[in-house]
PDBQT receptor file of N, H, CA, C and O in Angstrom, charges set to zero:
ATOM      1  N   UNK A   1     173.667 114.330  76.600  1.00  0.00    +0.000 N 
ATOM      2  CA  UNK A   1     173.090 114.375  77.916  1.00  0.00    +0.000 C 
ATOM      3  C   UNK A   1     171.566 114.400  77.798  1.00  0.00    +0.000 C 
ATOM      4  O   UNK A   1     171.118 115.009  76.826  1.00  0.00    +0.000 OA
ATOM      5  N   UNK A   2     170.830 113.914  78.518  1.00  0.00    +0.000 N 
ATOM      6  H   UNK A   2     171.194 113.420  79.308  1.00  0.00    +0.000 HD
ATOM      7  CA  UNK A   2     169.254 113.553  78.340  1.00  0.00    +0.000 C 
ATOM      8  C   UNK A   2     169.180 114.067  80.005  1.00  0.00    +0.000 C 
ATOM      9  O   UNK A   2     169.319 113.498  81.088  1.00  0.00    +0.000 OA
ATOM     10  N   UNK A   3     168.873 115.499  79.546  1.00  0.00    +0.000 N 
ATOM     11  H   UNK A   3     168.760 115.961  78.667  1.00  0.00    +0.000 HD
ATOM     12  CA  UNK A   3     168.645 117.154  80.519  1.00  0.00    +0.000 C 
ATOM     13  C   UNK A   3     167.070 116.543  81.162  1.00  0.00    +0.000 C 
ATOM     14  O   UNK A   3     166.861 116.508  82.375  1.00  0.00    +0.000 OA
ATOM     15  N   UNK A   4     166.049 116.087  80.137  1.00  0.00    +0.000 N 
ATOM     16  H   UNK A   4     166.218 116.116  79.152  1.00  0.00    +0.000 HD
ATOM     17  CA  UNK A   4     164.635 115.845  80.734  1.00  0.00    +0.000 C 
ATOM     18  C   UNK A   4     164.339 115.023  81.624  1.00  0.00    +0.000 C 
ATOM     19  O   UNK A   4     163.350 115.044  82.357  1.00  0.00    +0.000 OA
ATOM     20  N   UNK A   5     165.445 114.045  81.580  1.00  0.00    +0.000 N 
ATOM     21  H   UNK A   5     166.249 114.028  80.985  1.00  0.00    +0.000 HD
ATOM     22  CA  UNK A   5     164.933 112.884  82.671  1.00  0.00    +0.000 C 
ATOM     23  C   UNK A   5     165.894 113.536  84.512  1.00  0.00    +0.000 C 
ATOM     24  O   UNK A   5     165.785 113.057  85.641  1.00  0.00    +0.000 OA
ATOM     25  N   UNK A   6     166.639 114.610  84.069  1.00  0.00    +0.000 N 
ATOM     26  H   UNK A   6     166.727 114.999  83.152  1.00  0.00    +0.000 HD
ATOM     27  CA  UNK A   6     167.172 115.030  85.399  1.00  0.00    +0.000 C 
ATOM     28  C   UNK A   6     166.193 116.069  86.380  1.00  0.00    +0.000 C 
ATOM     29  O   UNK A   6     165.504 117.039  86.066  1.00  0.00    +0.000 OA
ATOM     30  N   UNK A   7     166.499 115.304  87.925  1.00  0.00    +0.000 N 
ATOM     31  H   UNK A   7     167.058 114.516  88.180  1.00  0.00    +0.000 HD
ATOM     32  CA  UNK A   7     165.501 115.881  89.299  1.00  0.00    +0.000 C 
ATOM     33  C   UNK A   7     165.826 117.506  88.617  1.00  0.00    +0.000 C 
ATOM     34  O   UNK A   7     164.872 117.983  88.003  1.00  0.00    +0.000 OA
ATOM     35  N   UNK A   8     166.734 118.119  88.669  1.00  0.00    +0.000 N 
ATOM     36  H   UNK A   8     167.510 117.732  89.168  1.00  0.00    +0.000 HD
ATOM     37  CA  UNK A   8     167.582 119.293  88.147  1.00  0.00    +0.000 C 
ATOM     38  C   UNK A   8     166.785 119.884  86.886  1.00  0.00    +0.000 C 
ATOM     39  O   UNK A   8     166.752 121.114  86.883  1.00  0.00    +0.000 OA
ATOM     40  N   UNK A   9     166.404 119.514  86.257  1.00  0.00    +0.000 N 
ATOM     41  H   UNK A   9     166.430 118.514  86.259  1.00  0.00    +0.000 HD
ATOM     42  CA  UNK A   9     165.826 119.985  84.792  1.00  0.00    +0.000 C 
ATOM     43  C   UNK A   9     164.253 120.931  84.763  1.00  0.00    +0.000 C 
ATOM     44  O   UNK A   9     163.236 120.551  84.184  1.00  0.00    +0.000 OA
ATOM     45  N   UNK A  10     164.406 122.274  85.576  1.00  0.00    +0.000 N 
ATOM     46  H   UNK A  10     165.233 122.583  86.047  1.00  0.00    +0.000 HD
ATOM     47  CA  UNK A  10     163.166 122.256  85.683  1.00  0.00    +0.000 C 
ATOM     48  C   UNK A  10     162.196 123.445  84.831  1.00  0.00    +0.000 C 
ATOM     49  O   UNK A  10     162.895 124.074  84.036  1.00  0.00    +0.000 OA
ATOM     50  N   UNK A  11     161.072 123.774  84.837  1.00  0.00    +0.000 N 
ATOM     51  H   UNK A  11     160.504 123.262  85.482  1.00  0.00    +0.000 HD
ATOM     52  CA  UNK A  11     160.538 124.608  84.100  1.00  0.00    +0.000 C 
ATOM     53  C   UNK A  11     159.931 126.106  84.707  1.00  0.00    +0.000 C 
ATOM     54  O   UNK A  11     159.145 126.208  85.648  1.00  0.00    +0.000 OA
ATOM     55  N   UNK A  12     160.596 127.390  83.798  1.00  0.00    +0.000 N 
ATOM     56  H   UNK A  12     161.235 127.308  83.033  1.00  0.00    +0.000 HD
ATOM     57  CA  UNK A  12     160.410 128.257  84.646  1.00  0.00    +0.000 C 
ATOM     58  C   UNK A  12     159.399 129.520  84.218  1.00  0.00    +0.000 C 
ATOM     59  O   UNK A  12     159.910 130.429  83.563  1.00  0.00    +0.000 OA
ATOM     60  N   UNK A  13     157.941 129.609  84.576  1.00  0.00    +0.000 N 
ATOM     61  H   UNK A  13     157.526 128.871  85.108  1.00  0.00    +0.000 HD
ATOM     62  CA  UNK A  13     157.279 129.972  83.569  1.00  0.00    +0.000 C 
ATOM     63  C   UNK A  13     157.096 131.358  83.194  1.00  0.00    +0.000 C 
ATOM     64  O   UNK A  13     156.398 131.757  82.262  1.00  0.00    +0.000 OA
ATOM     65  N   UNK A  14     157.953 132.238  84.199  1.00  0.00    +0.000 N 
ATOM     66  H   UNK A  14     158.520 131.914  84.957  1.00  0.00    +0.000 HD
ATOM     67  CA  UNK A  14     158.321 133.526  83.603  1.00  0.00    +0.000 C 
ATOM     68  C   UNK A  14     159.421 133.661  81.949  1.00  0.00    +0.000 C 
ATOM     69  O   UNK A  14     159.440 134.368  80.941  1.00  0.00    +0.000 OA
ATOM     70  N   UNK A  15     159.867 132.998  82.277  1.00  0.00    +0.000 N 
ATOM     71  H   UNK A  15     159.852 132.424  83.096  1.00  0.00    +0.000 HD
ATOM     72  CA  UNK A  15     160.278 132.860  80.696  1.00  0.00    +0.000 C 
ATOM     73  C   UNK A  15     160.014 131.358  79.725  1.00  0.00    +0.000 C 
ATOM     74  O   UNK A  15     160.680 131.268  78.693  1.00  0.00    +0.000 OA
ATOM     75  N   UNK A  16     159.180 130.369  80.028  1.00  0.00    +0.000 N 
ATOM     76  H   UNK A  16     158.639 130.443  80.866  1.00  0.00    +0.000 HD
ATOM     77  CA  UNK A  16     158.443 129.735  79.355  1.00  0.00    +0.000 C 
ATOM     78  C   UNK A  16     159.376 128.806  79.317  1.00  0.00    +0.000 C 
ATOM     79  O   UNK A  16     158.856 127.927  78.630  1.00  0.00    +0.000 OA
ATOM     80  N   UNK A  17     160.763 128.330  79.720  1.00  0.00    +0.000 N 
ATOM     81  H   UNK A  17     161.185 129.044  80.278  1.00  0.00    +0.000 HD
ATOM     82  CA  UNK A  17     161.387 127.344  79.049  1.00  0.00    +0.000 C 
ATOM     83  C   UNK A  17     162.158 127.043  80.291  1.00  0.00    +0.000 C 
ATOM     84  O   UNK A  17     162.155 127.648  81.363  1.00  0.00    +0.000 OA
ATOM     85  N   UNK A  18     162.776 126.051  79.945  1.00  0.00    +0.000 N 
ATOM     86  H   UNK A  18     162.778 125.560  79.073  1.00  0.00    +0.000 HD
ATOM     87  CA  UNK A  18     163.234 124.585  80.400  1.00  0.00    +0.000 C 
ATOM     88  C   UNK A  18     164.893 125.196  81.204  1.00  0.00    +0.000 C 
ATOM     89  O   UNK A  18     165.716 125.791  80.509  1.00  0.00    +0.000 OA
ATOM     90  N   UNK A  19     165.094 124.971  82.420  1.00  0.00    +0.000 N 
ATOM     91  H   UNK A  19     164.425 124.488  82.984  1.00  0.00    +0.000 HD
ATOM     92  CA  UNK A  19     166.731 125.036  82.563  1.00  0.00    +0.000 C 
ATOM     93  C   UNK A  19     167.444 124.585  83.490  1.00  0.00    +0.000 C 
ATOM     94  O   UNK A  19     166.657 124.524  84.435  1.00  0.00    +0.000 OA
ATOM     95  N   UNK A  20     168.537 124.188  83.879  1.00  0.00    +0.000 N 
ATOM     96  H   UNK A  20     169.176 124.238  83.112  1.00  0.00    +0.000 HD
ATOM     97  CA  UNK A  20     169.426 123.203  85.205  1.00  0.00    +0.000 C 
ATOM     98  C   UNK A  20     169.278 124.562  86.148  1.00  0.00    +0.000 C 
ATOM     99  O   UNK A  20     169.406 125.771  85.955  1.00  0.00    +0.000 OA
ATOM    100  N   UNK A  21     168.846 123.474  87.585  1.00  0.00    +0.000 N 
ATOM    101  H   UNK A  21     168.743 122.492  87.742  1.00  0.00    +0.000 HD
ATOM    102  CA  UNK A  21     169.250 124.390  88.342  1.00  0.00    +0.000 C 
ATOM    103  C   UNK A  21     170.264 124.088  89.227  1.00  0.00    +0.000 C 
ATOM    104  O   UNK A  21     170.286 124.612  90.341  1.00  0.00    +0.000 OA
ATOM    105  N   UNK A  22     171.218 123.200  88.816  1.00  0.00    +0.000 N 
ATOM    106  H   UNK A  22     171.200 122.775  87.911  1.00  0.00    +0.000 HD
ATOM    107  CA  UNK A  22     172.014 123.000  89.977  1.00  0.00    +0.000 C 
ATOM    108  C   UNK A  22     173.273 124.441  90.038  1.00  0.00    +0.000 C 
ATOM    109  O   UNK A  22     173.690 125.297  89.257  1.00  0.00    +0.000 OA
ATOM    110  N   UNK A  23     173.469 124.085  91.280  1.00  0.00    +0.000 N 
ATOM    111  H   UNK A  23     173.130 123.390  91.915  1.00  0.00    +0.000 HD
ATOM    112  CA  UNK A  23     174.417 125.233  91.304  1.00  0.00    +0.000 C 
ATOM    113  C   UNK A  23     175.938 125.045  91.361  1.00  0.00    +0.000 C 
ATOM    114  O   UNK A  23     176.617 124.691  92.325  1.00  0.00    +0.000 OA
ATOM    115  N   UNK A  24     176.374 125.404  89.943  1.00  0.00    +0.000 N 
ATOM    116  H   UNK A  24     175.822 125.692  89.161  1.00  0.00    +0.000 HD
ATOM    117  CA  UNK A  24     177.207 125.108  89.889  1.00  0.00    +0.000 C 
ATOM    118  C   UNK A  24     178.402 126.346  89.312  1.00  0.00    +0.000 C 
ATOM    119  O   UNK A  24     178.119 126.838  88.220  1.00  0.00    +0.000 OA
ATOM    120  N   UNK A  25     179.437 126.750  89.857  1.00  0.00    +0.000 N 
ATOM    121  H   UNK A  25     179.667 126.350  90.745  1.00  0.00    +0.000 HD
ATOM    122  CA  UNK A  25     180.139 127.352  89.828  1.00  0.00    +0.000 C 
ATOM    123  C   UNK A  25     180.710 127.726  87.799  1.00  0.00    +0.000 C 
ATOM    124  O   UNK A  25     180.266 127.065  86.860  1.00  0.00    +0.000 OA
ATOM    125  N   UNK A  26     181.719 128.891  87.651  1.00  0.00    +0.000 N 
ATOM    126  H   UNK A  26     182.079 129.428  88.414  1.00  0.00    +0.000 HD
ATOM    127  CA  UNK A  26     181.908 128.809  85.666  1.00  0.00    +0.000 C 
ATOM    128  C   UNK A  26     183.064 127.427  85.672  1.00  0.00    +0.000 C 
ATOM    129  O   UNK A  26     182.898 126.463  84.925  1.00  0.00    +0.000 OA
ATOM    130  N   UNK A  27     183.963 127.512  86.419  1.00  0.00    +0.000 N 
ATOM    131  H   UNK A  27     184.098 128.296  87.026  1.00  0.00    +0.000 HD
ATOM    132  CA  UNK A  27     184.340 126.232  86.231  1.00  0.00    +0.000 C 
ATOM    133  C   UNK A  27     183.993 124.687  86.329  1.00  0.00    +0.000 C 
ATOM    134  O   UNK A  27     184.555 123.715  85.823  1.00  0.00    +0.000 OA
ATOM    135  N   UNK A  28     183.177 124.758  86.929  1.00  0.00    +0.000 N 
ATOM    136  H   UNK A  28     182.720 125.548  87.340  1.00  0.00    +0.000 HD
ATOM    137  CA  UNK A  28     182.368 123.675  86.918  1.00  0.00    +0.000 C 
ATOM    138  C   UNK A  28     181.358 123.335  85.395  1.00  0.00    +0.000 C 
ATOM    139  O   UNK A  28     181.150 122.246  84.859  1.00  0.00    +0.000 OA
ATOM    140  N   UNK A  29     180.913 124.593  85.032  1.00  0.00    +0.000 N 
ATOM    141  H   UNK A  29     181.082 125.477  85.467  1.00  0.00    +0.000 HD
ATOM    142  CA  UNK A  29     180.315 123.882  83.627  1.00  0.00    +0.000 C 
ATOM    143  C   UNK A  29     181.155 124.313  82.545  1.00  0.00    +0.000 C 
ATOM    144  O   UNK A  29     180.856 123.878  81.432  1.00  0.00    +0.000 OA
ATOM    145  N   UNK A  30     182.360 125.245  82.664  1.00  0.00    +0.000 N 
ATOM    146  H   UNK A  30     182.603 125.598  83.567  1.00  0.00    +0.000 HD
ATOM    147  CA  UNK A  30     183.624 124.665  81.594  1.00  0.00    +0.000 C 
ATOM    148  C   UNK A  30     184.047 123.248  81.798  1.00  0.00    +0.000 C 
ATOM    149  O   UNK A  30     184.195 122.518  80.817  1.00  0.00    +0.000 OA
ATOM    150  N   UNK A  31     184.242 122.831  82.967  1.00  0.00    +0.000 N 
ATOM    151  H   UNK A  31     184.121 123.424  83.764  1.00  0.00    +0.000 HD
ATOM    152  CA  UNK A  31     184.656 121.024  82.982  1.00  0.00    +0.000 C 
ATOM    153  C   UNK A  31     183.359 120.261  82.095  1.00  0.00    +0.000 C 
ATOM    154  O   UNK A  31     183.706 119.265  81.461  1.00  0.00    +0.000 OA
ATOM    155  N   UNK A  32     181.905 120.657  82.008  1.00  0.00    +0.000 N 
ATOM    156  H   UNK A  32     181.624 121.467  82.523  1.00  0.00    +0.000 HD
ATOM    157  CA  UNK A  32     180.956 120.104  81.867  1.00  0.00    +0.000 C 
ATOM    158  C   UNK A  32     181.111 120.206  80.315  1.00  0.00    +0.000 C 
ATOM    159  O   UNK A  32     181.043 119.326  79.456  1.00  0.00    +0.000 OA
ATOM    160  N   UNK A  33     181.325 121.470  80.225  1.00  0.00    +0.000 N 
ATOM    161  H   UNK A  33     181.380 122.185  80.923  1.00  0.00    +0.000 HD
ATOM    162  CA  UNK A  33     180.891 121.557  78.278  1.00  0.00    +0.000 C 
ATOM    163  C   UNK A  33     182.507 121.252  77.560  1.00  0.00    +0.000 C 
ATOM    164  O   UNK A  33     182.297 121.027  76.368  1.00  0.00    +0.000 OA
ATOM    165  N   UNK A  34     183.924 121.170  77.833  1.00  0.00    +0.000 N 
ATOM    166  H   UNK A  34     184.095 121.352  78.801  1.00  0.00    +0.000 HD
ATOM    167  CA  UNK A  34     185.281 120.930  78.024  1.00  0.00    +0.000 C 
ATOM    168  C   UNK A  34     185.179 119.413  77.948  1.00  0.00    +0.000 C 
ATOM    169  O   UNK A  34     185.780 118.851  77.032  1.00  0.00    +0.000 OA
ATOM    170  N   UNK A  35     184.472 118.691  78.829  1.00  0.00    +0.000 N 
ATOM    171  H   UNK A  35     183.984 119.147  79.573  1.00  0.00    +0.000 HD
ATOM    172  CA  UNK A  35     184.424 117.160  79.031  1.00  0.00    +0.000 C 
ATOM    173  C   UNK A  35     184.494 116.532  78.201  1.00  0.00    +0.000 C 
ATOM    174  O   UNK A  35     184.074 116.935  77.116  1.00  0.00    +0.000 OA
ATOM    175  N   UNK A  36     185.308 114.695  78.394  1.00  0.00    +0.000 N 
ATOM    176  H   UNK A  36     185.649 114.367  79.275  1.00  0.00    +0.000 HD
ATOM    177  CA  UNK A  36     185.231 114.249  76.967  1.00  0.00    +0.000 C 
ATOM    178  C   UNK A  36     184.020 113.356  77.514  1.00  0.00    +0.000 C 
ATOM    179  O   UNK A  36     183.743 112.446  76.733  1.00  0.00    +0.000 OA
ATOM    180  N   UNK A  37     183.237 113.399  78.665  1.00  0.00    +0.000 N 
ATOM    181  H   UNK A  37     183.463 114.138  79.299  1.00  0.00    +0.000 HD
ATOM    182  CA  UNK A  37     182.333 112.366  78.757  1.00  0.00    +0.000 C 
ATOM    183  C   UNK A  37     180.937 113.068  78.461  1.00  0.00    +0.000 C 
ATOM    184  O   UNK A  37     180.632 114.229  78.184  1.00  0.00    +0.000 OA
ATOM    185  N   UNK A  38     180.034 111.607  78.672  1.00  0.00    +0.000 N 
ATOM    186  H   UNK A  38     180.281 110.665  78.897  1.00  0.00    +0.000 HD
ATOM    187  CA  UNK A  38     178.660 111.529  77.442  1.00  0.00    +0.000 C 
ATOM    188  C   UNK A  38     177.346 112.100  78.493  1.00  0.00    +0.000 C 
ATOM    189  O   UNK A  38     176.238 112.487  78.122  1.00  0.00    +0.000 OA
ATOM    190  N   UNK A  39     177.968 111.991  80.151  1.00  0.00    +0.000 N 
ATOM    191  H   UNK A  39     178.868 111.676  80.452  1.00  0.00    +0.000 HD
ATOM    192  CA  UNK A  39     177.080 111.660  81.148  1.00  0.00    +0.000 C 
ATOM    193  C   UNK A  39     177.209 113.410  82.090  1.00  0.00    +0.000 C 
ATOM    194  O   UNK A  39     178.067 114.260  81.851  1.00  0.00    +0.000 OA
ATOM    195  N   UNK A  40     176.271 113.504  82.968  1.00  0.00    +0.000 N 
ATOM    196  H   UNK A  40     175.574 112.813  83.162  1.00  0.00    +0.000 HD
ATOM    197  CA  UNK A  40     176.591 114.437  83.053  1.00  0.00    +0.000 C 
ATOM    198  C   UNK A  40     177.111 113.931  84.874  1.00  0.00    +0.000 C 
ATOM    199  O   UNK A  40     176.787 112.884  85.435  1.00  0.00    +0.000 OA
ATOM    200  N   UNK A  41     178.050 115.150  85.500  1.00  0.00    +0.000 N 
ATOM    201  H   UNK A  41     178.314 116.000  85.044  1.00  0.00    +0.000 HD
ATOM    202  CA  UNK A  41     178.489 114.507  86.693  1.00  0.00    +0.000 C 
ATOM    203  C   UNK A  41     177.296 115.013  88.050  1.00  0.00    +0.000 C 
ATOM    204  O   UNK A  41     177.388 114.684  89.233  1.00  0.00    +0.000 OA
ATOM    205  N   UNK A  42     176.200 115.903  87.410  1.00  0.00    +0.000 N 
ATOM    206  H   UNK A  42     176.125 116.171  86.449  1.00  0.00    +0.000 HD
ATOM    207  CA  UNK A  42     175.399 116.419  88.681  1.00  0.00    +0.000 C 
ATOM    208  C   UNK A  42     173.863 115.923  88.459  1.00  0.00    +0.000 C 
ATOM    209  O   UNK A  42     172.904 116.360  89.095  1.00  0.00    +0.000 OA
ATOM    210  N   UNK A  43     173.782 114.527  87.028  1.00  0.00    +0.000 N 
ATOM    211  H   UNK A  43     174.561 114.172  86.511  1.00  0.00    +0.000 HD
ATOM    212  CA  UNK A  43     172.398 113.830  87.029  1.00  0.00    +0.000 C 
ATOM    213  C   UNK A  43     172.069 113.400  88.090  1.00  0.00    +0.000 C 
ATOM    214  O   UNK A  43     172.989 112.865  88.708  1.00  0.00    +0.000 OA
ATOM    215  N   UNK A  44     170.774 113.415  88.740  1.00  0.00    +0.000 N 
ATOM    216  H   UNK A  44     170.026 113.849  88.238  1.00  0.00    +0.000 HD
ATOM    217  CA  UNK A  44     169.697 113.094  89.542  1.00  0.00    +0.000 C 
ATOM    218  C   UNK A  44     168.725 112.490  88.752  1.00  0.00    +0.000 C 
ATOM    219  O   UNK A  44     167.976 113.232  88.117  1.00  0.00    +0.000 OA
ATOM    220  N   UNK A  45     168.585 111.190  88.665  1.00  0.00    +0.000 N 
ATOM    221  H   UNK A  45     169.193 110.588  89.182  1.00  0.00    +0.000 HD
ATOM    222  CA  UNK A  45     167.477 110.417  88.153  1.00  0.00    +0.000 C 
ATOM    223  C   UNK A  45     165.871 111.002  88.814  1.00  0.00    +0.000 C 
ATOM    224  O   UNK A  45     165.612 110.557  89.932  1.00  0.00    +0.000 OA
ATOM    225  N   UNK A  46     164.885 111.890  88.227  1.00  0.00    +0.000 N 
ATOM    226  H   UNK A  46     165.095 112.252  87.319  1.00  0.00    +0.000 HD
ATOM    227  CA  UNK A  46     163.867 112.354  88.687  1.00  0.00    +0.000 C 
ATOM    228  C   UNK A  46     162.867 110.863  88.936  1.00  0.00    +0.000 C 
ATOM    229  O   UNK A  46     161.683 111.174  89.064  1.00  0.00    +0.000 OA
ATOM    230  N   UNK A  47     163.084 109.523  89.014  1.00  0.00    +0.000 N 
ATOM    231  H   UNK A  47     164.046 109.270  88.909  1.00  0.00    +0.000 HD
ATOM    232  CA  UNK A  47     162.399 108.733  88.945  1.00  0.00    +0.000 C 
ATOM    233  C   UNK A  47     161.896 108.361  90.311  1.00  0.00    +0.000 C 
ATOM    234  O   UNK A  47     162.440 107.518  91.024  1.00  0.00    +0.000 OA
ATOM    235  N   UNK A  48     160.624 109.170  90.686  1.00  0.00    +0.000 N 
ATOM    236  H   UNK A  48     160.181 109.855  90.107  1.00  0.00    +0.000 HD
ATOM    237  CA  UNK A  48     159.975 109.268  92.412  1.00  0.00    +0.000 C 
ATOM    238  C   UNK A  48     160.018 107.692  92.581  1.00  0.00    +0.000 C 
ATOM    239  O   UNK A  48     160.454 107.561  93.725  1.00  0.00    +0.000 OA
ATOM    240  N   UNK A  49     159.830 106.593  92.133  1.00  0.00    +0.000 N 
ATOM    241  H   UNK A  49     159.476 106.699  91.204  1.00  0.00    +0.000 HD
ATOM    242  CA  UNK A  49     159.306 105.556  92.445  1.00  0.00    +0.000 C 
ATOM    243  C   UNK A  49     160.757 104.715  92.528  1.00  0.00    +0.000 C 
ATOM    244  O   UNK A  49     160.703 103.735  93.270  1.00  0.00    +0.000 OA
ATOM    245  N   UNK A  50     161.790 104.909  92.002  1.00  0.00    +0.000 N 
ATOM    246  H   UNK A  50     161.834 105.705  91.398  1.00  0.00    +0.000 HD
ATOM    247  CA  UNK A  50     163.160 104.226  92.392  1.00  0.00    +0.000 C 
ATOM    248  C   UNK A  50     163.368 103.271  93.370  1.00  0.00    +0.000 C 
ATOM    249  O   UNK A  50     163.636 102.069  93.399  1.00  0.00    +0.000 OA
ATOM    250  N   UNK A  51     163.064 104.605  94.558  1.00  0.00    +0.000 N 
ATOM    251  H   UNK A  51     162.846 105.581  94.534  1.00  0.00    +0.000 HD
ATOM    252  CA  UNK A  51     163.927 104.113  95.905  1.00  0.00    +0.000 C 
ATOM    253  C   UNK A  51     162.429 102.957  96.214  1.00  0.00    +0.000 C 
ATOM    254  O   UNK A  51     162.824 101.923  96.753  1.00  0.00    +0.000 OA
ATOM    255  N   UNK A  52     161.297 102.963  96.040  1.00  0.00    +0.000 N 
ATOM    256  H   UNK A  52     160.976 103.803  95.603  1.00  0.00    +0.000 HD
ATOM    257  CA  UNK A  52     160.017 101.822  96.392  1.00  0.00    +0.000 C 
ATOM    258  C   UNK A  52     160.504 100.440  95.665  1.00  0.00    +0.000 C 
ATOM    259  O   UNK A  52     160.729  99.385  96.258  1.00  0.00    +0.000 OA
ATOM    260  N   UNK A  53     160.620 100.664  94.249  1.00  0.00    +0.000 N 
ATOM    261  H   UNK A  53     160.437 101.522  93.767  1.00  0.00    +0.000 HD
ATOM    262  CA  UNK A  53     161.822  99.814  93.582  1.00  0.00    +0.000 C 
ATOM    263  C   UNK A  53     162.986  98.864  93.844  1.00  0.00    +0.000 C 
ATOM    264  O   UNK A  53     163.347  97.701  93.666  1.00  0.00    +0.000 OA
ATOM    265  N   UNK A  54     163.352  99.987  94.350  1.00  0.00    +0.000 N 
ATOM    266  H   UNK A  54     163.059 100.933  94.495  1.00  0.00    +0.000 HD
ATOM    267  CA  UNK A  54     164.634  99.386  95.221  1.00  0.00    +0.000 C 
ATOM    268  C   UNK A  54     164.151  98.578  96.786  1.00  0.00    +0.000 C 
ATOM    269  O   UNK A  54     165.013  97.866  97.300  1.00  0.00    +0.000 OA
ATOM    270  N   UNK A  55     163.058  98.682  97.361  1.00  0.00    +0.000 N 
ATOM    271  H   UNK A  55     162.357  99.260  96.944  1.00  0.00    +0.000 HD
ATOM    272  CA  UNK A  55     163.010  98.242  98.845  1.00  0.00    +0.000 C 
ATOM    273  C   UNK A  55     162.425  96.670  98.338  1.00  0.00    +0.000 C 
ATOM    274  O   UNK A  55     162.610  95.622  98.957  1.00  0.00    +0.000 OA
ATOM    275  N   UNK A  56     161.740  96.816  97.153  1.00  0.00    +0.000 N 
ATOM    276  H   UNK A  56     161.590  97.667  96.651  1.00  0.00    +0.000 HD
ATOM    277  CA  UNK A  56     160.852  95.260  97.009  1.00  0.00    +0.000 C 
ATOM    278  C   UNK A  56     161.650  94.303  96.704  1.00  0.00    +0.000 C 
ATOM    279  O   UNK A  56     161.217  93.159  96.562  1.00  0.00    +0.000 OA
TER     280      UNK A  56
């Protein structure tokens, strides 16, 4: 999973490091870390310029 490129992936500077904030329930990231897939199911492409991308 490539955590850095997700909207979700963010930085928290009371404790200096990096972490998901989606909210997601323990079964939900037993399905996540359990999974046989490569992708994750709550990525958000952080890429601001996409949707401008997408209109041209």
């Amino acid at each position: 999973m490539n955590c850095s490129e997700c909207a979700y992936y963010e930085y928290d500077d009371e404790d200096e490091s990096y972490y998901c904030s989606v909210d997601m329930d323990e079964d939900d990231y037993a399905r996540l870390m359990m999974g046989s897939r490569d992708a994750c199911p709550f990525f958000r492409s952080d890429d601001e310029y996409a949707v401008v991308r997408h209109q041209m």
